[in-house]
N, C-alpha and C positions, 0 to 999 in steps of 0.2 A: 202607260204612266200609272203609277204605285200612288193613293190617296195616301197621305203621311199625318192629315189633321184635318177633321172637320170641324166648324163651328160647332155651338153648344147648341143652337137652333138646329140644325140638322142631325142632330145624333138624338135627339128631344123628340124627331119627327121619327127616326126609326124605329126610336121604343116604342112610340103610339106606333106604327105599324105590326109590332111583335106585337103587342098589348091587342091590338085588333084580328090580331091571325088569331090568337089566346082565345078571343071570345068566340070568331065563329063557329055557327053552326051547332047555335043555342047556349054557347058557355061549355069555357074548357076544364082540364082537368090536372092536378101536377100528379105522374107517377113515381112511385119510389122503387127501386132496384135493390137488389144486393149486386153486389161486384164493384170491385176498382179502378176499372178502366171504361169510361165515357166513350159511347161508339162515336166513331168518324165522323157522322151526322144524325140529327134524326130523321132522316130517310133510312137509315138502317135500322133492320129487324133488331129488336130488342132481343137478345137470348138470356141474359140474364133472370132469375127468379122477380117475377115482380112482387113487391112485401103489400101496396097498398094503392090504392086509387080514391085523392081526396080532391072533391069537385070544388074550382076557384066559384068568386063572387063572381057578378057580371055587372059592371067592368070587374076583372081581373085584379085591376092597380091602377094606381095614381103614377101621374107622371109630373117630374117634378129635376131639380136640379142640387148637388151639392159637390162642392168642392170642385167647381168646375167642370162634374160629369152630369151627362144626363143620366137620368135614373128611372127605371122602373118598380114603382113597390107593391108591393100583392098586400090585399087585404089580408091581415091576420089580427090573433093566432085561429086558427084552425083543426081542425082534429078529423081523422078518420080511423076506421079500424084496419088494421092490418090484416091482412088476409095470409100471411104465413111467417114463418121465424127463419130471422136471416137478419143480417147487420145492412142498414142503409147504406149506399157506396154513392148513389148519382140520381138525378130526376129526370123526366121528361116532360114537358109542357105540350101536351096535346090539346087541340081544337075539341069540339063538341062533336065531331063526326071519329076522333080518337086518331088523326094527322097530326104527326110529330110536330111540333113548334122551333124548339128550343133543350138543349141538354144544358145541363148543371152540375157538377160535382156536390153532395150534400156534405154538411159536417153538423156540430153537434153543439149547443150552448158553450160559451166560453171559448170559443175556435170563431177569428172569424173568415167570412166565406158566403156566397150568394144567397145560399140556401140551407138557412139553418131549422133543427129538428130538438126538438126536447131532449130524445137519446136515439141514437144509432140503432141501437138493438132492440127488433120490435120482436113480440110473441104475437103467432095467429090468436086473434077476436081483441088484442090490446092496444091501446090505442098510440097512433103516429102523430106526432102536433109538430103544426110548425107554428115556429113562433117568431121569424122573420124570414122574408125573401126581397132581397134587392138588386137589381140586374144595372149592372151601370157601364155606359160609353161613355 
């Protein structure tokens, strides 16, 4: 049997479960890619160039509900440095021990999308900001 709908109470209990994968293991971290295609899972090796690694708060996000979805929101905006040049495509949300979370497609201000970034196009030592991330069931 196929789930086709769940309450807003339980899609609210699974965020706080992503939200808590997020933090363990001291607090997680969102990665940034280049490439355009979101691997399978994050169980799979990242091969893509990673452009940055910006460490979330801890909690990660609030959990919270709008338009009938539950939602997860990350603390922002936030800023890291980019460690090489290359155009953002997707993220990864790893735990504190660097165990894949969650993938994301990124986009860029004025697009919307989970996981939004200042600009796509980062230069190594410049900086990556996100300045929204909202995950919703």
């Amino acid at each position: 049997m196929t789930i086709t709908a769940l309450s807003l109470l339980v899609r609210k209990s699974r965020l706080t479960a992503v939200r808590d994968a997020i933090d363990a293991s001291a607090g997680g971290s969102l990665l940034f890619y280049e490439g355009a295609d979101v691997p399978a899972s994050p169980e799979t090796t990242a091969t893509d160039t990673l452009l940055g690694d910006l460490p979330l708060a801890s909690p990660c996000g609030t959990i919270g509900d709008s338009g009938g979805l539950g939602t997860l929101t990350l603390t922002v905006p936030r800023v890291a440095s980019a460690i090489a040049t290359g155009t953002i495509g997707w993220v990864r949300f790893v735990d504190g021990a660097g165990v894949g979370i969650l993938d994301r497609v990124a986009v860029a201000v004025g697009t919307a999308g989970p996981v939004v970034v200042s600009d796509l196009q980062v230069y190594a030592g410049g900086e990556i900001q996100l300045i929204s991330c909202v995950i919703s069931e």
